[in-house]
N, C-alpha and C positions, 0 to 999 in steps of 0.2 A: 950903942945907939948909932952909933957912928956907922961901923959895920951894917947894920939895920939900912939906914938910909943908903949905904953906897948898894947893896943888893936890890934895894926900891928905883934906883938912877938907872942901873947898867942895863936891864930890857930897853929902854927909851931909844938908845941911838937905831939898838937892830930895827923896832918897832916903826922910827923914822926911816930907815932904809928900808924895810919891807914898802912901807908908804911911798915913798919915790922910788917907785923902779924905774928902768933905762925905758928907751926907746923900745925896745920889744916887749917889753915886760907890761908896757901901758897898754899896748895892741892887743896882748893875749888876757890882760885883764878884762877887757873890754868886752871879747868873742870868745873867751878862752882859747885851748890849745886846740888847734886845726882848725879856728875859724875861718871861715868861706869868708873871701872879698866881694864888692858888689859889682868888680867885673865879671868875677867866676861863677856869682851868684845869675845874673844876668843869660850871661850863656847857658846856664847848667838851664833856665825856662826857654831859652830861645829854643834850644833843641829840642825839650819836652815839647815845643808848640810843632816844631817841626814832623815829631814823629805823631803826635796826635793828627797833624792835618794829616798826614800822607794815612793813615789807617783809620782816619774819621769821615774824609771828607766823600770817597768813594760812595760810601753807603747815603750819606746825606744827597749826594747829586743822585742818588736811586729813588730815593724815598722823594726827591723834588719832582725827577720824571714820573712814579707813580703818579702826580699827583695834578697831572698838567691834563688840560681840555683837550677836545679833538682838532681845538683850531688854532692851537698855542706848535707853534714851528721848533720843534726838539731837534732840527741841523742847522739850525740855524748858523751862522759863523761865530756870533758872540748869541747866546741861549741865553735867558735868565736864571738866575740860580735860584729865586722864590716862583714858584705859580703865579702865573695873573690870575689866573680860572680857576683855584683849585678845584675838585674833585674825587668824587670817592668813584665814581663809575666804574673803571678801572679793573678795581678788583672784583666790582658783580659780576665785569664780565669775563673775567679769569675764571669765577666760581661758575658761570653757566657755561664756560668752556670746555672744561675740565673736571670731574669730580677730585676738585682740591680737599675738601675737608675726611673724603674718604684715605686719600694720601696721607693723609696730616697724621689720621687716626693708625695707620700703618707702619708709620714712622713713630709712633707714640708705644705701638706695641715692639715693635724690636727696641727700641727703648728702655722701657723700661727690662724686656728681659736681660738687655747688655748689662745697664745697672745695677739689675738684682744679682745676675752671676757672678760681676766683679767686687760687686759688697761683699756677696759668700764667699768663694772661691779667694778672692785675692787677700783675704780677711784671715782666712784657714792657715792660707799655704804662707803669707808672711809671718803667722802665729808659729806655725812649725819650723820654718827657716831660723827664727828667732830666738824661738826659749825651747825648743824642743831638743835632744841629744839623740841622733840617728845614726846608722853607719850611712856612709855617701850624699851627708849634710852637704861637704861642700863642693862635691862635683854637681851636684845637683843645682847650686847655684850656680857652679860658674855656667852650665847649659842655661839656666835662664839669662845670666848675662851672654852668651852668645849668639840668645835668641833679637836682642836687642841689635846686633849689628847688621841684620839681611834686613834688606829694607822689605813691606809688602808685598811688593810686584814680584819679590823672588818664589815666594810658595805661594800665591795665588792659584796658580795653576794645581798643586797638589792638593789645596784647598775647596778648589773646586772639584775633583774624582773624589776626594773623601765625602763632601757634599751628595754628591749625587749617588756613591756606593753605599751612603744612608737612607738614600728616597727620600731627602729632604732638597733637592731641586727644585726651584720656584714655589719654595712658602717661606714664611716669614721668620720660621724657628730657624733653616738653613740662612738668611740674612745676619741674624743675631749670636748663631752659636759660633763661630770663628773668633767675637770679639766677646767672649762669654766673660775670658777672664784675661786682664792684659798682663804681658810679665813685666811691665813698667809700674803699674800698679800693685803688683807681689811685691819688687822690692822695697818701694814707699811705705807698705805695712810693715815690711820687714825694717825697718830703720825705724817707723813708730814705735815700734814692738821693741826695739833695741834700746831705746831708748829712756824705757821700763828700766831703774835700777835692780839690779842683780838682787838684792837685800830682800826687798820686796816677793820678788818671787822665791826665793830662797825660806823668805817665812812663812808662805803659805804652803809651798810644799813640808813643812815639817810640820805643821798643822794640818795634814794630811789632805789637800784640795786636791782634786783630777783635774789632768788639763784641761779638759773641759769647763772648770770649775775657777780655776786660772785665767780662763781666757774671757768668759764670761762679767767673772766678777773684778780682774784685775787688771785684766790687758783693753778691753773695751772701753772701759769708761775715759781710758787715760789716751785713747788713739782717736777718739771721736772726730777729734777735728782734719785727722790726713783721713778720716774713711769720707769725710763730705765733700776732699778736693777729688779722690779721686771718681768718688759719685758723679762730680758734676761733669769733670773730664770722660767719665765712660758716655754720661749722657750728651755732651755735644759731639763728641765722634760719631755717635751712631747718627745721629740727626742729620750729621753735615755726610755723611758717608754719601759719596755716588758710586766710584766701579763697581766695589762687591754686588750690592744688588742690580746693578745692570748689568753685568755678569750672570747673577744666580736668578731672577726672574724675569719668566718670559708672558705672565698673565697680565695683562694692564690693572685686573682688578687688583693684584697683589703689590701693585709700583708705591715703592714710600714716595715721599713726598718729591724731592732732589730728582728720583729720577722720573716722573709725571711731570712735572716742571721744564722737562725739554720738549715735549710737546706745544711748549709756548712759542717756542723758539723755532720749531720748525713749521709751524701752521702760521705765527704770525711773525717773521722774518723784519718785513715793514715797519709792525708797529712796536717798538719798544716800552712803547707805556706798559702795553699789559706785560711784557717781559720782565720791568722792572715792577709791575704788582706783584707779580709771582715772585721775585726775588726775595721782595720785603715781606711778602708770606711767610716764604722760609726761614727768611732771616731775626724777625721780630720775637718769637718762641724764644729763641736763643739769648735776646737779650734782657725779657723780661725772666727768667731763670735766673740768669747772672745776677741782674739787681737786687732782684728779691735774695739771693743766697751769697753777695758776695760776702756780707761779714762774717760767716763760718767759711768761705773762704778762704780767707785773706786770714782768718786766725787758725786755718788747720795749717796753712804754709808757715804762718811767725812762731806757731807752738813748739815752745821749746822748752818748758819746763814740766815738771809733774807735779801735778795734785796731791797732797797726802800728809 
């Protein structure tokens, strides 16, 4: 009994020492280990607020001058940052300016075909990079990583005689098919695709699947979430693109949007209202996209485990 009780005593002392920890021991109990102070915490928003005004606030003073009367003074020395007048005029007369909604619809067709190529094509070739066993796997990769270090403006120029040595010169397939398939977006399939345990594909092929069959039923459903970032990413490149097609077309009726849109700028130099309707033309597409899509977003970038 005795024995009994002294083994019932002896947890108590550790039990009170667990209970009184020291001076650090109270702090990490409290926030646990790496908890953020409310100095660090403080800064760590000051900055966030910092970087949000400096990439928020531009567009917002756009979208203010959109939106200001013809008798509200945009040089003013100190402007107002809300409208007194607001305004939609602006953009009607952007739209009877210019055929904007024909641009729009231009920019919507290279568009979509950028995004369908890079769905296909970047979808294929990270499947094959990946699970597939070829001879000159991997020099074939490393040219697409070398393709990653010339910037655009260096084979533009070849991009453009390939263009034109195809009779696709000012139409809108030659805008789109250059960014058909990006190699930045091959190797994000390919790292989706990698990410596919070995085991997995390993049992379907012994159950005899064709890659085709593989790719379909085992690599797709588990990449879903990087083929929607790089969807969206193929779709604002092409939207926001201006050299290429001001380079590659020379018919006004064929101008996406970006490059119809300088038009404003050189007829109406003066008035920056309708300069900055036109911008927020451009620019609003783009954000309504992001909204509506950013939670397959933001969960094809955090995805990091598999299904199964």
């Amino acid at each position: 009994m005795a024995a009994m009780k002294a083994r019932d005593a002896s947890p108590r002392p550790a039990a009170a020492a667990v209970a009184r920890p020291g001076r650090h021991g109270r702090r990490r109990g409290r926030g646990g280990f790496g908890a953020t102070r409310p100095g660090e915490l403080a800064l760590r928003y000051a900055l966030l607020l910092l970087v949000l005004a400096i990439t928020i606030l531009p567009f917002l003073w756009q979208l203010s001058t959109s939106l200001k009367g013809p008798y509200e003074d945009v040089f003013a020395q100190t402007p107002s940052f809300v409208p007194l007048q607001p305004t939609l005029e602006n953009y009607a007369r952007v739209a009877d300016t210019i055929p904007v909604w024909t641009y729009a619809l231009n920019s919507v067709i290279v568009a979509v075909i950028v995004v369908g190529g890079n769905a296909v094509g970047a979808t294929l070739a990270g499947f094959a990079l990946a699970r597939l066993e070829f001879r000159g796997a991997k020099l074939l990769l490393v040219l697409f990583l070398s393709t990653l270090v010339l910037p655009g403006e260096v084979t533009i120029v070849s991009q453009y005689v390939t263009v034109r040595g195809m009779g696709l010169a000012d139409t809108l397939l030659g805008v789109a098919l250059p960014g058909a398939i990006g190699m930045l977006n091959v190797l994000l399939m390919r790292t989706a695709f990698q990410a596919i345990p070995k085991e997995m594909d390993e049992a379907a092929v012994i159950d005899g699947a064709t890659p085709w069959q593989r790719l379909i039923r085992l690599g797709l459903p588990n990449v879903r979430g990087m083929l929607s970032v790089i969807t969206i990413f193929a779709f604002i490149g092409a939207w926001d693109d201006f050299l290429w097609p001001l380079i590659v077309l020379n018919d006004p009726k064929n101008f996406t949007l970006t490059v119809g849109l300088q038009y404003l700028n050189g007829t109406f130099s003066a008035n920056p209202r309708l300069i900055a309707a036109g911008t927020m033309i451009s620019f609003l597409p783009i954000v309504l996209l992001f909204a509506s899509l950013q939670r397959f977003f933001f969960r094809g970038v955090a995805e990091g485990a598999i299904k199964g």
